[in-house]
PDB file of N, CA, C and O in Angstrom:
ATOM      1  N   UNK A   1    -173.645 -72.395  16.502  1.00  0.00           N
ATOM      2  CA  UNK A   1    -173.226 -72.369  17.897  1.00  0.00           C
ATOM      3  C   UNK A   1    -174.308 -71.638  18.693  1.00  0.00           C
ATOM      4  O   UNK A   1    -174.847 -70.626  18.244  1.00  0.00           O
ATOM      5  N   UNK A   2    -174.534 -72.028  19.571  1.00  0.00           N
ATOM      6  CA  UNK A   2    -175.650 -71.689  20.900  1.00  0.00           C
ATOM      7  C   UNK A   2    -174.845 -70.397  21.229  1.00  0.00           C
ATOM      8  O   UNK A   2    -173.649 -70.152  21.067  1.00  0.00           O
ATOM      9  N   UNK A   3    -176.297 -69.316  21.961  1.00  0.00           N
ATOM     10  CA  UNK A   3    -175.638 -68.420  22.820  1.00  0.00           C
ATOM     11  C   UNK A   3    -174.672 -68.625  23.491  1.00  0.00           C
ATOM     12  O   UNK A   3    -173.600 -68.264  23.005  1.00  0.00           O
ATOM     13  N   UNK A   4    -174.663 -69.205  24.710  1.00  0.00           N
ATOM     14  CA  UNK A   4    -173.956 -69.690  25.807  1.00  0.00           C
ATOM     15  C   UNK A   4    -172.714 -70.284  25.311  1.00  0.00           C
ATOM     16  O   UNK A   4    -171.658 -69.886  25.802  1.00  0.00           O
ATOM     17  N   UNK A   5    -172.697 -71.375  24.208  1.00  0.00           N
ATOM     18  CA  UNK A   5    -171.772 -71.753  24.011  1.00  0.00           C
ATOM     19  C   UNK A   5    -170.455 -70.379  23.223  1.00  0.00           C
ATOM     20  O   UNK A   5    -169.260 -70.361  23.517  1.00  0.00           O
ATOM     21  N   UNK A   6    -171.068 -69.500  22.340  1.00  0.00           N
ATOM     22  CA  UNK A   6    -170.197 -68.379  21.446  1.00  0.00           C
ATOM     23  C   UNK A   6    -169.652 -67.773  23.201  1.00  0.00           C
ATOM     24  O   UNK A   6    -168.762 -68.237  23.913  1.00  0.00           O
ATOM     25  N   UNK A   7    -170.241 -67.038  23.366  1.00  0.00           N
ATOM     26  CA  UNK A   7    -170.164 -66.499  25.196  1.00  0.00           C
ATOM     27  C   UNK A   7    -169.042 -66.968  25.856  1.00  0.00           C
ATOM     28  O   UNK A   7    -168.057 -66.279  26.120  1.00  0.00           O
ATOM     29  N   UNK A   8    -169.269 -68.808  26.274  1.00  0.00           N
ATOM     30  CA  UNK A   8    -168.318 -69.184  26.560  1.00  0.00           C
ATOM     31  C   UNK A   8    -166.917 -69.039  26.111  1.00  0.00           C
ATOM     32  O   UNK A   8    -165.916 -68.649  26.711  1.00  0.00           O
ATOM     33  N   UNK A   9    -167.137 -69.533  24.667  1.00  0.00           N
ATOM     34  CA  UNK A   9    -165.827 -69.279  23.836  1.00  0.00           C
ATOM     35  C   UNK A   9    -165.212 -67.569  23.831  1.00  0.00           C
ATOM     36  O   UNK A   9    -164.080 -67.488  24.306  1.00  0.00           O
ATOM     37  N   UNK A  10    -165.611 -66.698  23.521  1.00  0.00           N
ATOM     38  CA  UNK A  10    -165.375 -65.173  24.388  1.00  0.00           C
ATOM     39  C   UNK A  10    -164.755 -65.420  25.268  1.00  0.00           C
ATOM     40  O   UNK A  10    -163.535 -65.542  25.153  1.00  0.00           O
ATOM     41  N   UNK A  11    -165.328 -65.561  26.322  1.00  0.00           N
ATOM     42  CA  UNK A  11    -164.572 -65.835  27.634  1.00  0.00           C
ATOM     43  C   UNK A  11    -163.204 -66.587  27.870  1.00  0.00           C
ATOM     44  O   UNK A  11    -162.239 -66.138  28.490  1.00  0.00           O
ATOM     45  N   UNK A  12    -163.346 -68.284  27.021  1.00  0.00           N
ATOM     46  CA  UNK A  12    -162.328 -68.773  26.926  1.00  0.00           C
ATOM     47  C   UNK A  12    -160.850 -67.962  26.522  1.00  0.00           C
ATOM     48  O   UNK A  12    -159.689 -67.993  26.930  1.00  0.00           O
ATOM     49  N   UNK A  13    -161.878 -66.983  25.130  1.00  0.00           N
ATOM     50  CA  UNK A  13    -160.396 -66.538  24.504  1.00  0.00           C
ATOM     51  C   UNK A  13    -159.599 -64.975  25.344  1.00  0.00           C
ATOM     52  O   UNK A  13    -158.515 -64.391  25.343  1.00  0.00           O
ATOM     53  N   UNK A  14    -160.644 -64.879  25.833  1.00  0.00           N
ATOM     54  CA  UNK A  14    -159.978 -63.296  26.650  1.00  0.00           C
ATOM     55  C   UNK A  14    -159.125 -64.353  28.555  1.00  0.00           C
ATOM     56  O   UNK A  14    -158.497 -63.735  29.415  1.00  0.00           O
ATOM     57  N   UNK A  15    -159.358 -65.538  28.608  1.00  0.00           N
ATOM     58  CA  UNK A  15    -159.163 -65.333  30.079  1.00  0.00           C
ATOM     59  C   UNK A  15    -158.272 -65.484  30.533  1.00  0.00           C
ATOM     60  O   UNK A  15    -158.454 -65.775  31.715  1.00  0.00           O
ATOM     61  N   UNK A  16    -156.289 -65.431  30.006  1.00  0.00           N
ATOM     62  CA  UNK A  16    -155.141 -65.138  30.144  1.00  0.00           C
ATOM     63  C   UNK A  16    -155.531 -63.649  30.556  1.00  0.00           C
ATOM     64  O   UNK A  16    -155.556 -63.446  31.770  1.00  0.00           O
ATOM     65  N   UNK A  17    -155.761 -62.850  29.932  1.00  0.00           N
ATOM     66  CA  UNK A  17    -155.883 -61.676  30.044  1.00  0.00           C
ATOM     67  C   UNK A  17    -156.686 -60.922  30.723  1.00  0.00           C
ATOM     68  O   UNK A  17    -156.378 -59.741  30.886  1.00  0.00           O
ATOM     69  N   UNK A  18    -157.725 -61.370  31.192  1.00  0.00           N
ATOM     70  CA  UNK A  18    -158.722 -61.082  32.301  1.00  0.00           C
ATOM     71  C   UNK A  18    -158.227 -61.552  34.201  1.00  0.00           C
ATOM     72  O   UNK A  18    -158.335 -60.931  35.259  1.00  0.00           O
ATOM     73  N   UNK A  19    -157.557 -63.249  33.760  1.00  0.00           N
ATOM     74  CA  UNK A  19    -157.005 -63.415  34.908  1.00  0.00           C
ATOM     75  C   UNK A  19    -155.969 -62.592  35.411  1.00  0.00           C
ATOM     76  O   UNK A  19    -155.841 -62.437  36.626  1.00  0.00           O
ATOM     77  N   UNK A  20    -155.150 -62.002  34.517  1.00  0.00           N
ATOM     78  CA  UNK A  20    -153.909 -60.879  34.413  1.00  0.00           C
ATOM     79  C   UNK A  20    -154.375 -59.947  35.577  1.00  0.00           C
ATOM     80  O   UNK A  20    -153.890 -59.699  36.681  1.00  0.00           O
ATOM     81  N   UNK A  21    -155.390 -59.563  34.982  1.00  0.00           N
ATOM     82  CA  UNK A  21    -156.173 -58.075  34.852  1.00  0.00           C
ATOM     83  C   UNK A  21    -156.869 -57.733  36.005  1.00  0.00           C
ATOM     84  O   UNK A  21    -156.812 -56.661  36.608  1.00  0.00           O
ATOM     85  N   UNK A  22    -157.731 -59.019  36.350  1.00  0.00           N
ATOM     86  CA  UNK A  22    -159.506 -58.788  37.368  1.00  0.00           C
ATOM     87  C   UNK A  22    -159.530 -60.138  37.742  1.00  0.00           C
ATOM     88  O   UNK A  22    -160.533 -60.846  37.652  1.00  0.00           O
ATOM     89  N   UNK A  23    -158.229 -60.575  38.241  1.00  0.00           N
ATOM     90  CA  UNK A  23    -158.273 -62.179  39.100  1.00  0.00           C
ATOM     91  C   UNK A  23    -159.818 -61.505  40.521  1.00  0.00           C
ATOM     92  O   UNK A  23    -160.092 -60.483  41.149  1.00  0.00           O
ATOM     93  N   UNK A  24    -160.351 -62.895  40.336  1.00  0.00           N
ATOM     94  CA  UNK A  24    -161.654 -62.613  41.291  1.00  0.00           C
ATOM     95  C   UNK A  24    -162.834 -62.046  41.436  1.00  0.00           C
ATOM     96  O   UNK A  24    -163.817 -62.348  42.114  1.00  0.00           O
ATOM     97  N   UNK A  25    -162.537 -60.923  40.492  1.00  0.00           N
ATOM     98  CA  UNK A  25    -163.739 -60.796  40.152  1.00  0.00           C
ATOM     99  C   UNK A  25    -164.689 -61.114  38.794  1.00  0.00           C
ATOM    100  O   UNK A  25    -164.061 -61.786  37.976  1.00  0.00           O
ATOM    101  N   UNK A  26    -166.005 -60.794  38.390  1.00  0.00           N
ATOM    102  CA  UNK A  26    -166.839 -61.501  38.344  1.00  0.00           C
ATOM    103  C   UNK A  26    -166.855 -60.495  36.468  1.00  0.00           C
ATOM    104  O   UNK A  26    -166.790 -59.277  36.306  1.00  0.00           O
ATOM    105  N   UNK A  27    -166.947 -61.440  35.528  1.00  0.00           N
ATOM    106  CA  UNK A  27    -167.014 -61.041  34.223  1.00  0.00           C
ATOM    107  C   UNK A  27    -168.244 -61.090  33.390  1.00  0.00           C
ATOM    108  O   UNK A  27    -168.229 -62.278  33.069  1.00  0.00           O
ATOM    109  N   UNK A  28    -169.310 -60.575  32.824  1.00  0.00           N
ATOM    110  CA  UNK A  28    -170.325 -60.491  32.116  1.00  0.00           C
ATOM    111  C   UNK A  28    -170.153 -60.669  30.414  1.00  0.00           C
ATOM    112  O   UNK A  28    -169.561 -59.740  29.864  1.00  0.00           O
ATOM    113  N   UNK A  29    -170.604 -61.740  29.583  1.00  0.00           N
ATOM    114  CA  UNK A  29    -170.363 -61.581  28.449  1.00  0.00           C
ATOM    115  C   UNK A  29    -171.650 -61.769  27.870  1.00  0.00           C
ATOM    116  O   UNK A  29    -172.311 -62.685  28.358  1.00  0.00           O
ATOM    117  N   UNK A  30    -172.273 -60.965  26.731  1.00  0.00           N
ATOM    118  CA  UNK A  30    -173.370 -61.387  26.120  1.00  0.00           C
ATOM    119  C   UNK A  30    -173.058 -60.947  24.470  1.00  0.00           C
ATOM    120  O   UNK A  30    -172.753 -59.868  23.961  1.00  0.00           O
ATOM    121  N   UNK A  31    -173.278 -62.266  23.921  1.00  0.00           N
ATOM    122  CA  UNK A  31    -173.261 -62.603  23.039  1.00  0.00           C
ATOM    123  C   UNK A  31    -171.344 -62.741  22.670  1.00  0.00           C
ATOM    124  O   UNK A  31    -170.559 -63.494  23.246  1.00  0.00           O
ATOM    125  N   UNK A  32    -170.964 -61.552  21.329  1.00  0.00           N
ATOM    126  CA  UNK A  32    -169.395 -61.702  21.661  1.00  0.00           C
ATOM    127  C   UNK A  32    -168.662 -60.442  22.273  1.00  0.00           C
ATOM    128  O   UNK A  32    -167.534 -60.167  21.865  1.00  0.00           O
ATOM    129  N   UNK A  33    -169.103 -59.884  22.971  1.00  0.00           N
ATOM    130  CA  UNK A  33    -168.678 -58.743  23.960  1.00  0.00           C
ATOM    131  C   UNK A  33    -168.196 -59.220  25.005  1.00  0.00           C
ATOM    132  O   UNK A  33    -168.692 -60.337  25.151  1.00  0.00           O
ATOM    133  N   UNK A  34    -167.430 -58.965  25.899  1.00  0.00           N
ATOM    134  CA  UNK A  34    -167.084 -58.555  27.242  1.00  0.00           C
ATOM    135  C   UNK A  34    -168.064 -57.292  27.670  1.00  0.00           C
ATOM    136  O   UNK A  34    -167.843 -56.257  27.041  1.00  0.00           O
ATOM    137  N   UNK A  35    -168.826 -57.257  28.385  1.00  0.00           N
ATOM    138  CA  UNK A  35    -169.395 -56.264  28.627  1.00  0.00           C
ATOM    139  C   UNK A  35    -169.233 -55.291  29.779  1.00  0.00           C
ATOM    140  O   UNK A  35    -169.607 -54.121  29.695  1.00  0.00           O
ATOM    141  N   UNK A  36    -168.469 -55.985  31.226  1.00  0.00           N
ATOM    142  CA  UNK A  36    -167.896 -55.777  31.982  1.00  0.00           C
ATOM    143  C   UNK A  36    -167.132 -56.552  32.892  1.00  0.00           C
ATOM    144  O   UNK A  36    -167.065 -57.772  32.741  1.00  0.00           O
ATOM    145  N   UNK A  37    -166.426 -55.851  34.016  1.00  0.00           N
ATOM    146  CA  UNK A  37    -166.019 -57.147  35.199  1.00  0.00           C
ATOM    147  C   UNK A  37    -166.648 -56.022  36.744  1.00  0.00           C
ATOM    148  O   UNK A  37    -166.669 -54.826  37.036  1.00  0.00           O
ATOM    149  N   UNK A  38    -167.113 -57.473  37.417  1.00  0.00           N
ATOM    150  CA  UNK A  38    -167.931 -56.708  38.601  1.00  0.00           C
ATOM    151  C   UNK A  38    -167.322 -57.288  39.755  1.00  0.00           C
ATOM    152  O   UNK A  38    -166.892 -58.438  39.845  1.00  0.00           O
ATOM    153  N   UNK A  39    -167.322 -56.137  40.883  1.00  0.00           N
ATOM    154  CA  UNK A  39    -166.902 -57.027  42.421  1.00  0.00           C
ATOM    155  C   UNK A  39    -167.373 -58.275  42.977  1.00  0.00           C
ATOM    156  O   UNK A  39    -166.731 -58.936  43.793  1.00  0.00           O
ATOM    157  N   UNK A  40    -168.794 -58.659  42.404  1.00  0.00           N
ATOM    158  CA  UNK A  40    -169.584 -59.581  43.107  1.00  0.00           C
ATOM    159  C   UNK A  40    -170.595 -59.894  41.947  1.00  0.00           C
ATOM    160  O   UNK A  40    -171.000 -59.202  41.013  1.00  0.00           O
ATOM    161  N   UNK A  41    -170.923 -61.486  42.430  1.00  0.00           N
ATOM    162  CA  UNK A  41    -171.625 -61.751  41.289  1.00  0.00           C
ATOM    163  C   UNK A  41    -172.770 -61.043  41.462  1.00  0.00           C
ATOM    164  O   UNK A  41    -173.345 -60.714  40.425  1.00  0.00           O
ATOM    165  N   UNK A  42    -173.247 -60.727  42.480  1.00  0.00           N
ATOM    166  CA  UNK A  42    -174.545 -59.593  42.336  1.00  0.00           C
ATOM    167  C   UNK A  42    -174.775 -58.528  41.661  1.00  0.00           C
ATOM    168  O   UNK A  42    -175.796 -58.006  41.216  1.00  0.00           O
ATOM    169  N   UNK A  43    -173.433 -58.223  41.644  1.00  0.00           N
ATOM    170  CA  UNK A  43    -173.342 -56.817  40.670  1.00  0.00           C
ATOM    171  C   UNK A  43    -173.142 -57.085  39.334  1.00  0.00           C
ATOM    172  O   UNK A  43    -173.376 -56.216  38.494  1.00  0.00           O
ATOM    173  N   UNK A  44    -172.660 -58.391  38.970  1.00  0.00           N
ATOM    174  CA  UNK A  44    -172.944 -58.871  37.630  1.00  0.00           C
ATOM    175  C   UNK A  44    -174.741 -58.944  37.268  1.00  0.00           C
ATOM    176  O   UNK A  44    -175.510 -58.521  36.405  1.00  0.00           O
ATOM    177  N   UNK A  45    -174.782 -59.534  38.176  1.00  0.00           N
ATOM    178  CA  UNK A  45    -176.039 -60.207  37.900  1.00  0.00           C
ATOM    179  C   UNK A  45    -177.210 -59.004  37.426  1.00  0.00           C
ATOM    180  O   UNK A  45    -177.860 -58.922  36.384  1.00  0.00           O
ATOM    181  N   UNK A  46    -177.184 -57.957  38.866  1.00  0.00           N
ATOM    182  CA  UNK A  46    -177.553 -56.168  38.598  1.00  0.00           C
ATOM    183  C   UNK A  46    -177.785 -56.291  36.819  1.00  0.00           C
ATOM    184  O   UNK A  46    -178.707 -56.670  36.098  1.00  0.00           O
ATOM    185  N   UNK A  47    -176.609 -55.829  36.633  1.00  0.00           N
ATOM    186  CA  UNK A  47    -176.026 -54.883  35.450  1.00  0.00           C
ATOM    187  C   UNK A  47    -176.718 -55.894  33.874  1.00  0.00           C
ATOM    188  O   UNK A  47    -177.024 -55.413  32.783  1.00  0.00           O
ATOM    189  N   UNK A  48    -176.789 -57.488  34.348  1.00  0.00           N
ATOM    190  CA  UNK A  48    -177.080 -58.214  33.087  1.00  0.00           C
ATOM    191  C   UNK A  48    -178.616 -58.305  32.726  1.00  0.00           C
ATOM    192  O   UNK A  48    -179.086 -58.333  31.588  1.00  0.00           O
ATOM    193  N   UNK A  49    -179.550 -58.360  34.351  1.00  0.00           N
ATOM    194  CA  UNK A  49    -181.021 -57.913  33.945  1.00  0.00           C
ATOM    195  C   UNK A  49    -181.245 -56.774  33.466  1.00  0.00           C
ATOM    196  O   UNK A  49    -181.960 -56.647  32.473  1.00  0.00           O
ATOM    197  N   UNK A  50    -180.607 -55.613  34.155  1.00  0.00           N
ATOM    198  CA  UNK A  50    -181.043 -54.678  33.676  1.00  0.00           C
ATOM    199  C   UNK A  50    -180.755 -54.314  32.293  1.00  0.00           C
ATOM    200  O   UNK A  50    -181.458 -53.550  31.631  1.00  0.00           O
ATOM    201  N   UNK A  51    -179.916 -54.768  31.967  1.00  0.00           N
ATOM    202  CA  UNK A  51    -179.455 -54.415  30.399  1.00  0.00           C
ATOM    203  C   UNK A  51    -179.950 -55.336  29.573  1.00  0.00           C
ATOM    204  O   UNK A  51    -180.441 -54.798  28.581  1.00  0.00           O
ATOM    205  N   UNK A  52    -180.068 -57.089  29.559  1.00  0.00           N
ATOM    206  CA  UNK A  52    -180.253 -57.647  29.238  1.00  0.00           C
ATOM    207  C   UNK A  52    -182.288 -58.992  29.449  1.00  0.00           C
ATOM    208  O   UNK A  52    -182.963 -59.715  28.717  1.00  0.00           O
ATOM    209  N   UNK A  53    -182.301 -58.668  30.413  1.00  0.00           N
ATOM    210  CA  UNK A  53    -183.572 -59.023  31.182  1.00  0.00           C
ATOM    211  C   UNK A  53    -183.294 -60.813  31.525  1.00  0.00           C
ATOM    212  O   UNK A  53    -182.355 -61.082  32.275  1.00  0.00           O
ATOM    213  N   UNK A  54    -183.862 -61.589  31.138  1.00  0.00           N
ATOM    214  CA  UNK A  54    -183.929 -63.265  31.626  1.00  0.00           C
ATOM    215  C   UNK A  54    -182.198 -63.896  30.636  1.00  0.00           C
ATOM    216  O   UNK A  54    -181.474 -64.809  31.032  1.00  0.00           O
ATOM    217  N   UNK A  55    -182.047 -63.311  29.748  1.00  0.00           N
ATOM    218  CA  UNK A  55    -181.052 -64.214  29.729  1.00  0.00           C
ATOM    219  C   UNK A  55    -181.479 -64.026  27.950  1.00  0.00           C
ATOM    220  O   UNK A  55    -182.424 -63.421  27.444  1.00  0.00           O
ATOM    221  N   UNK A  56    -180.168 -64.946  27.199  1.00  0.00           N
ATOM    222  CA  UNK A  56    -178.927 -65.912  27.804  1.00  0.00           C
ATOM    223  C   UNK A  56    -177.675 -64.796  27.940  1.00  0.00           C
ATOM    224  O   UNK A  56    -177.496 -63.994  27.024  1.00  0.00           O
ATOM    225  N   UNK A  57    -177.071 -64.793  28.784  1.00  0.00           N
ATOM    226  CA  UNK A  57    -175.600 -64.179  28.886  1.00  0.00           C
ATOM    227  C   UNK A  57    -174.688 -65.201  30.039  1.00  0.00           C
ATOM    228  O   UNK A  57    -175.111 -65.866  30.984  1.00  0.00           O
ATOM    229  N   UNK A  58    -173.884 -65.093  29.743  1.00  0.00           N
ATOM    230  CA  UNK A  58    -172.823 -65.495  30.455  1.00  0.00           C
ATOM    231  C   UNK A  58    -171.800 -64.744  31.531  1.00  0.00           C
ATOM    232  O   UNK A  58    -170.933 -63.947  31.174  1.00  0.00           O
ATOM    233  N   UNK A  59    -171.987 -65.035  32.555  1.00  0.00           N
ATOM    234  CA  UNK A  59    -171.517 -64.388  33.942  1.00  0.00           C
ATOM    235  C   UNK A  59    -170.672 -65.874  34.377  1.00  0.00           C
ATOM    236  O   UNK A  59    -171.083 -67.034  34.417  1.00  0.00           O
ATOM    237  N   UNK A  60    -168.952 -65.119  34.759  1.00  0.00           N
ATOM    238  CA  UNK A  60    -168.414 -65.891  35.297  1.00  0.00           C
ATOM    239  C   UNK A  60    -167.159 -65.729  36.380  1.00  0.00           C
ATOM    240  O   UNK A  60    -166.417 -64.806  36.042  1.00  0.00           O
ATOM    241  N   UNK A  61    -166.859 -66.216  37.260  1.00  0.00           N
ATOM    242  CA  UNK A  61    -165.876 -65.867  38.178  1.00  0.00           C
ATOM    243  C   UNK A  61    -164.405 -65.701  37.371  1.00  0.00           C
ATOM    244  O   UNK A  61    -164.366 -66.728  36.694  1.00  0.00           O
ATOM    245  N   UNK A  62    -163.373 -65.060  37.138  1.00  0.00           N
ATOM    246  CA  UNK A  62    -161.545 -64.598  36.830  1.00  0.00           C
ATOM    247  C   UNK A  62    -161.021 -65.268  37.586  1.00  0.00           C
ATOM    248  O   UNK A  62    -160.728 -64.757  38.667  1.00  0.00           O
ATOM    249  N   UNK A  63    -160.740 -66.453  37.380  1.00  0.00           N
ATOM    250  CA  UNK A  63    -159.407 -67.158  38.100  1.00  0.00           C
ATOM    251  C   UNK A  63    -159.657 -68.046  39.046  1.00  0.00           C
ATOM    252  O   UNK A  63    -158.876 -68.408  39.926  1.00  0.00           O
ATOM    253  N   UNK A  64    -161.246 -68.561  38.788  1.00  0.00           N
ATOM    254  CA  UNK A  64    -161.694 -69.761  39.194  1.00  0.00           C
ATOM    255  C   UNK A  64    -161.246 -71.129  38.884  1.00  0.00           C
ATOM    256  O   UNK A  64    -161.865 -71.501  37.887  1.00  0.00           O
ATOM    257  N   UNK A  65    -160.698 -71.749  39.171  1.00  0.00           N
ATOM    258  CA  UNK A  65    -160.000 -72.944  39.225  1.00  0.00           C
ATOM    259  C   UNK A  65    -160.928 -73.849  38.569  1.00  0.00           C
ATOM    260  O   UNK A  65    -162.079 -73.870  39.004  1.00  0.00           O
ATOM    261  N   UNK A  66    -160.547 -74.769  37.375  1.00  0.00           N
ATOM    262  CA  UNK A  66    -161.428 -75.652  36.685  1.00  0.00           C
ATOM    263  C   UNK A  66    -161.302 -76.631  37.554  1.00  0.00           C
ATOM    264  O   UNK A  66    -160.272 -76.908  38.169  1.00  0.00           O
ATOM    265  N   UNK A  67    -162.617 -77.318  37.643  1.00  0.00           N
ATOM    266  CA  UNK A  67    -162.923 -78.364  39.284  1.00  0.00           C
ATOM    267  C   UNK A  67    -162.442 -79.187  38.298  1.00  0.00           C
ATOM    268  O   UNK A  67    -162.561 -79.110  37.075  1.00  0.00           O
ATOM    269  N   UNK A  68    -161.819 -80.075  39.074  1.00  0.00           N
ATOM    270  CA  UNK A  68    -161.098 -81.662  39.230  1.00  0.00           C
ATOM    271  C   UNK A  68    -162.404 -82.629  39.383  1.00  0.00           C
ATOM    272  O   UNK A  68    -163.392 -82.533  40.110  1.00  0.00           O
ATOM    273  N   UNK A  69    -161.963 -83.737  38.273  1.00  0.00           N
ATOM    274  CA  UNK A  69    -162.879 -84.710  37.840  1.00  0.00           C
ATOM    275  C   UNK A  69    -162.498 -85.352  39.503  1.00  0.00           C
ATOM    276  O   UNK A  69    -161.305 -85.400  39.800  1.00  0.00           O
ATOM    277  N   UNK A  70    -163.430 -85.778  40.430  1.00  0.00           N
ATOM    278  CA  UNK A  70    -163.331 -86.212  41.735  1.00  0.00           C
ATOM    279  C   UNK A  70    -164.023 -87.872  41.833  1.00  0.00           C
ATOM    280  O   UNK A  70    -165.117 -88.088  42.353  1.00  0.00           O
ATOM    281  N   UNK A  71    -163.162 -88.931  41.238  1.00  0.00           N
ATOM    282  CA  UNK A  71    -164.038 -90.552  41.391  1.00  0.00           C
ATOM    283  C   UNK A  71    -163.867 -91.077  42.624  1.00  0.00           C
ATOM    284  O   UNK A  71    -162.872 -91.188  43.341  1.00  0.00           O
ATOM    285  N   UNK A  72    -165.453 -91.502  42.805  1.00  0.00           N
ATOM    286  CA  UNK A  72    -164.991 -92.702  44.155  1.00  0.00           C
ATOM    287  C   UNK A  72    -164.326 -93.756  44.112  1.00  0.00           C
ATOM    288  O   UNK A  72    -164.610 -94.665  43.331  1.00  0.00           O
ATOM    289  N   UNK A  73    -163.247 -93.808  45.019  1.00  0.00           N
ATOM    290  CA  UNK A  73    -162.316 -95.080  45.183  1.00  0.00           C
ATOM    291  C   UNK A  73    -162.299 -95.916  46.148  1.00  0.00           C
ATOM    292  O   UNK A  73    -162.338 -95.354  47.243  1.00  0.00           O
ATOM    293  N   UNK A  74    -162.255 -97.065  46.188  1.00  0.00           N
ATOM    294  CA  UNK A  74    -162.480 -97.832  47.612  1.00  0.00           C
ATOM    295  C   UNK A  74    -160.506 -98.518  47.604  1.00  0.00           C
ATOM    296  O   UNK A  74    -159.856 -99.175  46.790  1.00  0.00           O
ATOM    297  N   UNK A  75    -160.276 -98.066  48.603  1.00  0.00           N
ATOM    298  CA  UNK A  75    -159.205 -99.062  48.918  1.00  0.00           C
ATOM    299  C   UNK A  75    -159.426-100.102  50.332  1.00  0.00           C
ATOM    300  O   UNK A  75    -160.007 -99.911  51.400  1.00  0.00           O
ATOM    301  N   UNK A  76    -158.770-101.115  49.847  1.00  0.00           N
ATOM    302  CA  UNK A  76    -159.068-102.225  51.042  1.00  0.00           C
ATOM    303  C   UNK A  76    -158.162-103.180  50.953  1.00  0.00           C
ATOM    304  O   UNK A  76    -157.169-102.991  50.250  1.00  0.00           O
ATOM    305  N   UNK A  77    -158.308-104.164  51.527  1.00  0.00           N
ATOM    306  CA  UNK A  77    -157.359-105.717  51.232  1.00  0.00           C
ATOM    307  C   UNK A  77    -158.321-106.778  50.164  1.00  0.00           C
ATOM    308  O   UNK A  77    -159.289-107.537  50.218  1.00  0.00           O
ATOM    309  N   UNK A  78    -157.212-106.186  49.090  1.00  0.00           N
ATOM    310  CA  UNK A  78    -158.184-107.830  48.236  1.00  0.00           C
ATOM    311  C   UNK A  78    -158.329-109.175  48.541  1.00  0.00           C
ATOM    312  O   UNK A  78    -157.484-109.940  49.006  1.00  0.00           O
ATOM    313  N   UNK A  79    -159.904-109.466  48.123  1.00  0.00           N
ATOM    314  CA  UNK A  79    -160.124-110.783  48.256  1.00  0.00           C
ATOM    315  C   UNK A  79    -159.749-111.750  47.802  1.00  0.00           C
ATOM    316  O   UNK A  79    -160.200-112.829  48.188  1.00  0.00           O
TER     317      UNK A  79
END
């Protein structure tokens, strides 16, 4: 499993409990840690160079709504 992907999965498995917890704000995971939750993704972002430098970690919004698959539809009068 890829960084990003273990990370993700972290995240997946804590985020009943994070949404509970820190709806809105902004969560840092690197590798299989939680490492923190921040007011703003800036302050994620802060805390993951400095500790971490270019990457890979995973920074993500608490109680962000999974986007909706959105298809174009045409309605009209059939021919």
């Amino acid at each position: 499993m890829d960084d990003l992907a273990r990370e993700y999965a972290v995240f997946e498995s804590k985020r009943e409990e994070l949404e509970a917890t820190f709806p809105g704000k902004f969560v840092l995971v690197k590798g299989e840690e939680v490492i923190g939750t921040y007011e703003s993704l800036d302050d994620a972002l802060r805390v993951a160079v400095k500790r971490f430098g270019r990457g890979p970690y995973l920074i993500e919004e608490i109680g962000l709504p999974v986007p909706e698959t959105v298809l174009p539809i045409s309605y009209g009068p059939q021919q």
